[in-house]
C-alpha positions in Angstrom: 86.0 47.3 192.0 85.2 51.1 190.9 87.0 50.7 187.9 85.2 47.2 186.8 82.0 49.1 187.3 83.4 52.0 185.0 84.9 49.5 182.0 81.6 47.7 182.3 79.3 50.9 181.8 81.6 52.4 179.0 81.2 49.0 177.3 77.7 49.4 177.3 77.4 52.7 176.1 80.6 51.9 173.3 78.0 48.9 172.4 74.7 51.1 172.3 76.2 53.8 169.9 77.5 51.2 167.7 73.8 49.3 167.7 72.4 52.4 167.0 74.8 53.6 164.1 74.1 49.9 162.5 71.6 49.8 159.2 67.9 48.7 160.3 67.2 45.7 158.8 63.5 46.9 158.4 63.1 48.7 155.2 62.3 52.5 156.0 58.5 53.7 154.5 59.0 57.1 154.4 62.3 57.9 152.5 63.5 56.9 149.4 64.1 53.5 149.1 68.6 52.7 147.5 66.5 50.5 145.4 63.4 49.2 144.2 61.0 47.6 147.0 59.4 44.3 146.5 56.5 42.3 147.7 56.0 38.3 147.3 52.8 36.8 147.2 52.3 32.8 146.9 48.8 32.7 145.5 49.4 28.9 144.0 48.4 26.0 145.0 50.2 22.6 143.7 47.2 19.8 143.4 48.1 16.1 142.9 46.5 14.0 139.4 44.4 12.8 142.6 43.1 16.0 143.4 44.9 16.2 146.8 46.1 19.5 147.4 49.7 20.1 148.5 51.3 22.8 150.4 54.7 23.2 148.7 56.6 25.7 149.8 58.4 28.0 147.0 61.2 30.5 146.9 62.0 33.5 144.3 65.6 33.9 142.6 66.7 37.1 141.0 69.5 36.4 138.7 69.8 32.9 140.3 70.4 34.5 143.6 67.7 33.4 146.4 65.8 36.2 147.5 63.3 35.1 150.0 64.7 34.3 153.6 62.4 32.1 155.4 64.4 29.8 157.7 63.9 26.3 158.0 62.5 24.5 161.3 64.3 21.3 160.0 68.0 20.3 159.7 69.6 20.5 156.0 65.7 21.6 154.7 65.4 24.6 152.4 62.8 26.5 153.7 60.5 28.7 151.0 57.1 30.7 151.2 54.2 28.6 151.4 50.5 28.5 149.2 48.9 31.6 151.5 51.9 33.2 152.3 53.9 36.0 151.6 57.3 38.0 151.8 58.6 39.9 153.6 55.7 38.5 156.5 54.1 35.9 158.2 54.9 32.8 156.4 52.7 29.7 157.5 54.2 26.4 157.0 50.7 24.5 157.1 48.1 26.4 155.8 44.4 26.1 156.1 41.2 27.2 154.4 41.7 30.0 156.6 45.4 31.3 156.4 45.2 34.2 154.4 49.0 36.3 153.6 50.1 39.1 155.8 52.3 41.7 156.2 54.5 43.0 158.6 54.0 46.5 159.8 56.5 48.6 158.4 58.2 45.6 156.7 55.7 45.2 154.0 58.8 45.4 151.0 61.7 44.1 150.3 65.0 46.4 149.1 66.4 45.0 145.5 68.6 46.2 142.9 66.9 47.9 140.4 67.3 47.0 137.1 66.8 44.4 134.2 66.2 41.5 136.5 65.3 37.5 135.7 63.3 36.5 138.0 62.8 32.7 138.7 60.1 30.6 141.5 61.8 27.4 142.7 60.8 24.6 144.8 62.2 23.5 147.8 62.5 19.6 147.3 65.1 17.9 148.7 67.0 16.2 145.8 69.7 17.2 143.5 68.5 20.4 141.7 65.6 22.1 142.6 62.5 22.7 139.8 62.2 25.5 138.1 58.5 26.7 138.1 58.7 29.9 136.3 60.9 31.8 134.6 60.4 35.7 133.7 62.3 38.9 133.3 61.5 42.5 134.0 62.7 45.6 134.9 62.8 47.1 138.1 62.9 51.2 138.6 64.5 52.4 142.1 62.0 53.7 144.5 58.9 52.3 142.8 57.2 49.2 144.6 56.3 46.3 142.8 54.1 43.3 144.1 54.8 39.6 142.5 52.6 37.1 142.5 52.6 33.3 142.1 49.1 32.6 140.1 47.3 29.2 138.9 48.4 25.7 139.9 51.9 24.9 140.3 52.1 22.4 137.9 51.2 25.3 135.3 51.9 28.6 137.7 52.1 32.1 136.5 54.2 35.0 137.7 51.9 38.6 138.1 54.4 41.3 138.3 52.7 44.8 139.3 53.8 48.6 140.0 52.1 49.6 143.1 51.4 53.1 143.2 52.2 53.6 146.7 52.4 57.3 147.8 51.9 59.0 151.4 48.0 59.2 152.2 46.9 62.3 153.7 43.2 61.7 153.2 41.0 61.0 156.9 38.4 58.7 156.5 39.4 57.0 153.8 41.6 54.1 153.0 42.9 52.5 149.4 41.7 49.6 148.3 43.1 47.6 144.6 41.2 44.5 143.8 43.7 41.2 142.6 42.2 38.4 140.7 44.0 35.5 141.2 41.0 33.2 141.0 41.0 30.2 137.9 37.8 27.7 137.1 35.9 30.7 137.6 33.2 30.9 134.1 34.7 33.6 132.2 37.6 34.1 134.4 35.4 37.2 135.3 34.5 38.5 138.5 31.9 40.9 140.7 33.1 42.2 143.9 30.4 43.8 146.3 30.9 45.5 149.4 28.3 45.5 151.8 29.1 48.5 155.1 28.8 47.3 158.8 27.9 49.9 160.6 29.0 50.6 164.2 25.9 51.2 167.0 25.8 54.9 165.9 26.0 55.1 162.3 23.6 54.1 159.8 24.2 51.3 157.4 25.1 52.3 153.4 23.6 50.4 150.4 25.4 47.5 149.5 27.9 48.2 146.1 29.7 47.0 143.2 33.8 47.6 144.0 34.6 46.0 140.9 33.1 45.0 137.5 34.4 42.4 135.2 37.4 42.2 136.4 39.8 39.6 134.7 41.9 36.6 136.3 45.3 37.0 136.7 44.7 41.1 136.8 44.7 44.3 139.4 42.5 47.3 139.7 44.4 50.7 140.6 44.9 51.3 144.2 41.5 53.9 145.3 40.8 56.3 147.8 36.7 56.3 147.5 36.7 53.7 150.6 35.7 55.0 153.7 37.2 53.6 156.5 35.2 51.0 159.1 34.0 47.4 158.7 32.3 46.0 155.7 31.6 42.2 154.4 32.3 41.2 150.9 30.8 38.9 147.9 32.3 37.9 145.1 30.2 36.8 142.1 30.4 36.0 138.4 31.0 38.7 136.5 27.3 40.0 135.5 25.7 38.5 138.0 22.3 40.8 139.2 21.6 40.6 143.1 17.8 38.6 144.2 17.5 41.3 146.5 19.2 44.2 148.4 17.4 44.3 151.8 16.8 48.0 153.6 17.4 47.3 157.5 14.8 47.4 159.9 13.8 49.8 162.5 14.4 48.9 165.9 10.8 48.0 167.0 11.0 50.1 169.9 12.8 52.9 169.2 12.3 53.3 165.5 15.9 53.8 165.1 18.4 52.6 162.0 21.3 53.2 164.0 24.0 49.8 164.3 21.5 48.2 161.6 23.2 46.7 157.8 21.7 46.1 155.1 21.6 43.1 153.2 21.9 41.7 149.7 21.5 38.4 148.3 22.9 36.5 145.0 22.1 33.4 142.9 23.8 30.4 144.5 25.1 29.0 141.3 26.6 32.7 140.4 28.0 33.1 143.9 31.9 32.7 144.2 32.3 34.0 147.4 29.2 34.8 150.1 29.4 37.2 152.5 31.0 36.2 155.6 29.6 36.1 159.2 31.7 39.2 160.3 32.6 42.2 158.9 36.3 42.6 158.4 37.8 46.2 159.5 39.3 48.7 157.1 41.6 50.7 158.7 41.9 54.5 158.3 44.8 56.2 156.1 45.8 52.3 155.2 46.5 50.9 151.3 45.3 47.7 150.9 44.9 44.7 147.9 41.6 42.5 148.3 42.9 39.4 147.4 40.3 36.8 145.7 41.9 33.7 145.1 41.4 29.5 144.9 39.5 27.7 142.8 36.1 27.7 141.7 33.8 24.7 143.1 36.4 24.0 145.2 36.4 22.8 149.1 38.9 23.1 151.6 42.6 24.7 151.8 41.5 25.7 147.5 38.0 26.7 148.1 37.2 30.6 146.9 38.8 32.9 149.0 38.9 36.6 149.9 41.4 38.6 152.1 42.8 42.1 152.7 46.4 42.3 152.7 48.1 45.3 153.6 50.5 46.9 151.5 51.1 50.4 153.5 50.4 51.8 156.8 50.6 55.2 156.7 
């Protein structure tokens, strides 16, 4: 019986030291990367001559080799990254006006080869052959980070390759934010972006201001550390659009005090893409981010206007 005990306990340990000699599969954050790192974003609708919107899910080839993982909940069904999703993270298989793409901690890339690449979007139909959505190539340097996105409506989608300049962030207080465009019907395909500060019950409220100015569809600011850290709301306008008012808070009536108290601004409704929402949304300290605006213009539902931060770095 001793010596069962004793075959079983040096299996164990025999199996632990293998485990823990194995690759992670997560991609490591802090070393260089054997390769260059890679982010999908699925930032493209597919609407019907009807004006229903789909949800068709999409996967990326590089050199005609499928890249993206995502495993199917269905027998013999190809299983891609859906409108609102991305990859590497939390891919949603039926979206809403709500699902917005996110990342997993410490998983936020992708290892590829680096390289002259072709890089392909297919769909996931289930017929002989799949369609071909896109078709690009580009060249990938090892131990940079790129983000792709999947812009515009299927039926006519664009691929928005990137660089991101992600380096180590030593800076307390602040975070990184870049602004991505990946709005259409929008006049001008120009936006605004204003950020309007939340302030917890001790602090006193900033000025609402402009992020961004004029910034183009289908383009990216540069990743900056001018953010402080903490919760703020967002509106996105036309580009040129002049607030009707930027509101100062007002005192408690007791206590006279400004503490816990935002202020507020107000835009044109015809000029307003996006209003601020009802809650602030947090920015986290020593954390990169992309605000995401994307959707269309005028639109309702699952393709209404939309506005989210996605996480490209935790550091």
């Amino acid at each position: 019986m001793m010596k069962t005990k004793a075959y079983i306990i040096a299996s164990l340990v025999s199996v632990a030291m293998f485990t823990a000699c194995e690759k992670s599969d997560i991609p490591d954050r802090v070393k260089p990367a054997e390769g260059a790192r890679i982010c999908f974003l699925n930032l493209s609708a597919d609407v019907t001559t009807t004006g229903t919107v789909k949800t068709n899910e999409l996967n990326l080839y590089f050199d005609m080799v499928r890249v993206t993982v995502q495993r199917s909940l269905a027998v013999n069904r190809l299983r891609g990254i859906p409108y609102r999703s991305t990859y590497p993270g939390v891919a949603t298989a039926a979206p809403t006006a709500t699902t917005a793409p996110s990342a997993y901690q410490g998983g936020e890339y992708f290892i590829a080869a680096p390289g002259a690449t072709q890089i392909s979007a297919k769909d996931t139909t289930l017929k002989t052959g799949l369609t071909t959505l896109f078709v690009t190539d580009f060249t990938f340097e090892k131990d940079k980070y790129y983000s792709i996105f999947a812009m515009g409506l299927m039926p006519a989608m664009t691929p928005v390759i990137i660089e991101d300049n992600i380096t180590e962030f030593i800076t307390k207080g602040k975070v990184k934010v870049r602004v991505v465009n990946a709005l259409y019907g929008v006049t001008g395909d120009s936006i605004d972006i204003w950020l309007i500060h939340q302030p917890g019950t001790l602090a006193k409220g900033r000025e609402p201001y402009k992020l961004v100015s004029y910034l183009d569809s289908k383009t990216a600011t540069a990743f900056t550390d001018t953010i402080s850290s903490g919760s703020y709301k967002w509106a996105v306008t036309i580009a040129g659009t002049v607030p009707t008012a930027i509101t100062a808070p007002t005192p408690d009536p007791v206590t006279g005090s400004l503490l816990g108290k935002p202020y507020t601004i107000t835009f044109p409704a015809v000029k307003t893409v996006i209003a601020p929402a009802a809650n602030g949304t947090t920015f986290t300290d020593k954390s990169t981010y992309s605000f995401l605006v994307f959707g269309q213009f005028g639109k309702t539902s699952i393709i209404a206007p939309f506005g989210s931060l996605f996480r490209n770095r935790v550091n």
